[in-house]
N, CA, C and O atoms as a DFTB+ gen file, in Angstrom:
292 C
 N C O
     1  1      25.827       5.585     -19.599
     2  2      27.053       5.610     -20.363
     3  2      27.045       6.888     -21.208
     4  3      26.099       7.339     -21.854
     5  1      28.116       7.319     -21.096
     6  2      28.160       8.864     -21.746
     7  2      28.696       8.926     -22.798
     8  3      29.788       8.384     -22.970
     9  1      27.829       9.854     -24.127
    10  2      27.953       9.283     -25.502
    11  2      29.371       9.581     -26.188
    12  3      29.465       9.569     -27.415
    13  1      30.471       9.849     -25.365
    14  2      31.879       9.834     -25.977
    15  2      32.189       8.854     -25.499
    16  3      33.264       8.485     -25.972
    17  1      31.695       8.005     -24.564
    18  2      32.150       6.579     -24.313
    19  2      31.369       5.011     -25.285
    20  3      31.726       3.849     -25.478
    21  1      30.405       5.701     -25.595
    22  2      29.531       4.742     -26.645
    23  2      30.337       5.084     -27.598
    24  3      30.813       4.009     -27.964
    25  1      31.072       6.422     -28.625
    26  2      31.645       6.783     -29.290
    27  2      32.938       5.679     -29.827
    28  3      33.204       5.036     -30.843
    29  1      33.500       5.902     -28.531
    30  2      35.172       4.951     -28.201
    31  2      34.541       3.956     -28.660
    32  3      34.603       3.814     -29.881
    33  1      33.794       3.017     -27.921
    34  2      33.441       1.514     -27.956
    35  2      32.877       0.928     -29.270
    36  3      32.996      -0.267     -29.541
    37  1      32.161       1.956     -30.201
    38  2      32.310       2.274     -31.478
    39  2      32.805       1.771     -32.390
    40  3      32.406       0.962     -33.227
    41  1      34.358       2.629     -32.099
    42  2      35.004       2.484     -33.138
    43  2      36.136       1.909     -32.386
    44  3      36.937       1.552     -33.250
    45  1      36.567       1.663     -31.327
    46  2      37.344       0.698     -31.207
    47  2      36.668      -1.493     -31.560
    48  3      37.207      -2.598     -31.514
    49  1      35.633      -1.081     -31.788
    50  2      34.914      -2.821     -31.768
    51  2      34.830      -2.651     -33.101
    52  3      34.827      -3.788     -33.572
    53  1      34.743      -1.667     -34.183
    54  2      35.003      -1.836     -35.383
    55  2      36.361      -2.510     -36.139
    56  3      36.526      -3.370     -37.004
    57  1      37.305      -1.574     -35.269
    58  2      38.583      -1.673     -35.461
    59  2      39.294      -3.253     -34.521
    60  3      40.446      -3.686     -34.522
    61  1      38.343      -3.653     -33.977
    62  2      38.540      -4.987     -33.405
    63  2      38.681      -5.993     -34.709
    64  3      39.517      -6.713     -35.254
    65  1      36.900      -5.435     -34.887
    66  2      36.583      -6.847     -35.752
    67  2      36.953      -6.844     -37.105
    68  3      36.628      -7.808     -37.797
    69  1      37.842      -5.523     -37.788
    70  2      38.285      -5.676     -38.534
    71  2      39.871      -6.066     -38.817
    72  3      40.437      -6.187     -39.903
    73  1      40.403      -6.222     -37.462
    74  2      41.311      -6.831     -37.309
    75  2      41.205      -8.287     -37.204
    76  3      42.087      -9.025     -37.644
    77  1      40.217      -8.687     -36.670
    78  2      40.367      -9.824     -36.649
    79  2      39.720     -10.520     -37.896
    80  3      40.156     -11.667     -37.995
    81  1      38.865     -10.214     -38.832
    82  2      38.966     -10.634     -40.164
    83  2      40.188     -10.721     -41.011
    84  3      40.434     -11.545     -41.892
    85  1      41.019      -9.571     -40.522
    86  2      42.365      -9.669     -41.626
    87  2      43.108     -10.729     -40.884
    88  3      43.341     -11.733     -41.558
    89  1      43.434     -10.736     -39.943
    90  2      44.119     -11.864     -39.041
    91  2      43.547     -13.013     -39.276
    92  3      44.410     -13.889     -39.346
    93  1      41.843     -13.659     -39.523
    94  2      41.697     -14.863     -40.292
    95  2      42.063     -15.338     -41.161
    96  3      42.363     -16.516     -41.349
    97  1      42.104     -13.895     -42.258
    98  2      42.415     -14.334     -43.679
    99  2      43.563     -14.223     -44.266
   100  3      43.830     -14.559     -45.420
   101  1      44.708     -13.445     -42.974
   102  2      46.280     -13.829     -43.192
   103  2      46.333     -15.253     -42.797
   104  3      47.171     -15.877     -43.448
   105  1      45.799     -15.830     -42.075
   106  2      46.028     -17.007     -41.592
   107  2      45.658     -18.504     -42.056
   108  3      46.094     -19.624     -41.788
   109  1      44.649     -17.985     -42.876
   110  2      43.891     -19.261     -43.906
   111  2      44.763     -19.203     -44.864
   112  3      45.134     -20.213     -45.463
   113  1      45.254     -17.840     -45.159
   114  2      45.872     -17.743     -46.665
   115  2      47.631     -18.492     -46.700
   116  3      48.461     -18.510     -47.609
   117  1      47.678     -19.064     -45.238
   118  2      49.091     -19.744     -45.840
   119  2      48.748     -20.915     -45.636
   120  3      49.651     -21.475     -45.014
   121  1      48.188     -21.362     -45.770
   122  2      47.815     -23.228     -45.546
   123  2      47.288     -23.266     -47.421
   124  3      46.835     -22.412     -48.185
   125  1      47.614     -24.590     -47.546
   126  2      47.736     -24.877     -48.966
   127  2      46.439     -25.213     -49.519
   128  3      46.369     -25.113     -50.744
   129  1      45.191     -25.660     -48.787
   130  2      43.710     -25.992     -48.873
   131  2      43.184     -25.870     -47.922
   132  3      43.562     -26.030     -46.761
   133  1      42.092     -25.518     -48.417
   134  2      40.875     -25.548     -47.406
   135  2      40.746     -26.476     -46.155
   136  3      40.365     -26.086     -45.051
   137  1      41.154     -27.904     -46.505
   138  2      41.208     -29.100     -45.854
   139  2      42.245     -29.143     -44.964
   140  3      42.365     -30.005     -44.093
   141  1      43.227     -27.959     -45.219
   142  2      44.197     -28.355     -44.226
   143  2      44.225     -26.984     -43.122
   144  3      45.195     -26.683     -42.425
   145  1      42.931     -26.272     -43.165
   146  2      43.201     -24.666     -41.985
   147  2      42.549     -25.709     -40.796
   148  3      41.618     -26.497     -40.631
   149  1      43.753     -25.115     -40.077
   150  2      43.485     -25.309     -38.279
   151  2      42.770     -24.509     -38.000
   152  3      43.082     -23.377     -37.630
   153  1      41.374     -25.064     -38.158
   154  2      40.136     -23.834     -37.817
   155  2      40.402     -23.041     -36.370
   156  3      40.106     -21.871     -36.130
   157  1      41.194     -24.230     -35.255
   158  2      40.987     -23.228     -34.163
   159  2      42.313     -22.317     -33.824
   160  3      42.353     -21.483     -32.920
   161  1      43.305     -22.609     -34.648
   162  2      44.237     -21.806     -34.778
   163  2      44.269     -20.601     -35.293
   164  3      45.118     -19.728     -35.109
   165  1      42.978     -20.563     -36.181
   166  2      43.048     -19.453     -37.299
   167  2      41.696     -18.237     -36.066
   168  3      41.777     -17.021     -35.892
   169  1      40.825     -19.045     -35.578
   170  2      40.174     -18.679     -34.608
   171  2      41.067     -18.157     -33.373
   172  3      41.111     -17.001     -32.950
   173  1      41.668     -19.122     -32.960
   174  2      42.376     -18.197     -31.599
   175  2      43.638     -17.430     -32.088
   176  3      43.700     -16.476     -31.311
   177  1      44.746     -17.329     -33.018
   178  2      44.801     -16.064     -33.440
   179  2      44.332     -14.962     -33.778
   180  3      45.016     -14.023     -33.370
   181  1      43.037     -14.549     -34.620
   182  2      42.376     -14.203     -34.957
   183  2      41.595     -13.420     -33.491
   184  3      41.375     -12.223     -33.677
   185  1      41.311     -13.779     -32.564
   186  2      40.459     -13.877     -31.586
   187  2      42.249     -12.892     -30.328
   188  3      42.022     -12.090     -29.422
   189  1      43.005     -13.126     -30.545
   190  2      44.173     -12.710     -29.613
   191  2      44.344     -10.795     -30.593
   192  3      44.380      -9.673     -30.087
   193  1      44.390     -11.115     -31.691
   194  2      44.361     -10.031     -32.487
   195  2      43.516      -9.019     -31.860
   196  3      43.998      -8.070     -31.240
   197  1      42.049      -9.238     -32.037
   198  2      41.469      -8.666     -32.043
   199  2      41.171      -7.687     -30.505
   200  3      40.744      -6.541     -30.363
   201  1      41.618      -8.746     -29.490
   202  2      41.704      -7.927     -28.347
   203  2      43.293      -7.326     -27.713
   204  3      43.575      -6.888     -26.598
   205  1      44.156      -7.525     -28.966
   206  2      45.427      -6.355     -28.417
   207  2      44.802      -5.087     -29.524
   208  3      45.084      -3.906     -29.318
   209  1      44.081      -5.443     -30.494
   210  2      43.294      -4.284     -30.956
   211  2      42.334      -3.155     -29.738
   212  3      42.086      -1.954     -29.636
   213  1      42.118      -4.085     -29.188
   214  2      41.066      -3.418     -28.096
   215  2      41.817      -2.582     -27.477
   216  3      41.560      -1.404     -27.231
   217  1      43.377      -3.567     -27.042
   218  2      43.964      -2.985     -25.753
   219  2      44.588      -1.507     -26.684
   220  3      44.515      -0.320     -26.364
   221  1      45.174      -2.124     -27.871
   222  2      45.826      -0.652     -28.204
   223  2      45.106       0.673     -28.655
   224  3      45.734       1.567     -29.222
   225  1      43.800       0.758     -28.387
   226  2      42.673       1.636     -28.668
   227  2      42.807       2.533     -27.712
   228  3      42.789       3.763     -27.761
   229  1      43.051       1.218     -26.153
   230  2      42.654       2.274     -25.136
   231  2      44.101       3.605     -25.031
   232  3      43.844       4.524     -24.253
   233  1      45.305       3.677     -25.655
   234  2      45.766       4.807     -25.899
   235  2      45.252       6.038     -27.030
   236  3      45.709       7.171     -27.179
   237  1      44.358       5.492     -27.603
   238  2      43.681       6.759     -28.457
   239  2      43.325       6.155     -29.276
   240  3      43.674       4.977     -29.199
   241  1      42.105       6.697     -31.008
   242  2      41.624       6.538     -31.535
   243  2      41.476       7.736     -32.761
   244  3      40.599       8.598     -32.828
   245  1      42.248       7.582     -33.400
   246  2      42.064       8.631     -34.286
   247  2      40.974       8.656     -34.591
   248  3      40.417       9.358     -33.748
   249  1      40.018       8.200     -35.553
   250  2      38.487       8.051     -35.430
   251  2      38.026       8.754     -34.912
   252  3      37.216       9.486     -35.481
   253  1      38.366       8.920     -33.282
   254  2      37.572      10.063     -32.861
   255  2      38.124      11.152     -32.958
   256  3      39.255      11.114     -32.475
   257  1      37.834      12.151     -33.377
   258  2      38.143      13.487     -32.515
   259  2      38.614      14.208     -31.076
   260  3      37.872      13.812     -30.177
   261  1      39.293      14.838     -30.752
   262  2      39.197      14.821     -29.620
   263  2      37.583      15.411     -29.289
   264  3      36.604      14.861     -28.785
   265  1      37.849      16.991     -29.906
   266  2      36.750      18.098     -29.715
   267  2      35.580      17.016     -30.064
   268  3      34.590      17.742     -29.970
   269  1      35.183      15.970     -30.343
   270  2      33.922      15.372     -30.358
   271  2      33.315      15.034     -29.030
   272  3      33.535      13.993     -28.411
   273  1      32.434      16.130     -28.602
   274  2      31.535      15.572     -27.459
   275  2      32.025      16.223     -25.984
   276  3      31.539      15.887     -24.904
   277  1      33.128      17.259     -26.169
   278  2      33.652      17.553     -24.910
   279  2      32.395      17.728     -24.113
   280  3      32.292      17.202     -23.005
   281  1      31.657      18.283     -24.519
   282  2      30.742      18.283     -23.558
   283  2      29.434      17.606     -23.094
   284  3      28.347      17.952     -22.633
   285  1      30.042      16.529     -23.426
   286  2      28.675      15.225     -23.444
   287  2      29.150      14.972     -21.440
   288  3      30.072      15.434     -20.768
   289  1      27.951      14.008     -21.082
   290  2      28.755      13.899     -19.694
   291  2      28.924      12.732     -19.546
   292  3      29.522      12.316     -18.555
């Protein structure tokens, strides 16, 4: 694996999983108690988030640079 592709995978799985923390905690945060979050609702939103995060990476990544690594192979 060529290290502008370890690069991408990087910072797009950063930008995953920090989507999908905010997407938990938009989602806990409208239920009125603790007792009442649809754990697997807040999970499979949370979890759908995080991989249109993925998908919308694969058009670019500011994060990276382009000029980072042109010449890695």
């Amino acid at each position: 694996m060529s290290s502008k592709t370890k690069r991408w995978l990087k910072a797009a799985g950063i930008r995953a999983i920090k989507t999908f923390a905010q997407t938990a905690a938009a989602t806990i945060g409208v239920n009125a108690t603790i007792g009442a979050v649809n754990w697997i609702a807040v999970g499979s939103a949370a979890t759908v988030a995080a991989i249109l995060s993925m998908l919308t990476s694969l058009a670019g990544l500011p994060e990276i640079k382009e000029s980072e690594g042109e010449n890695d192979g």
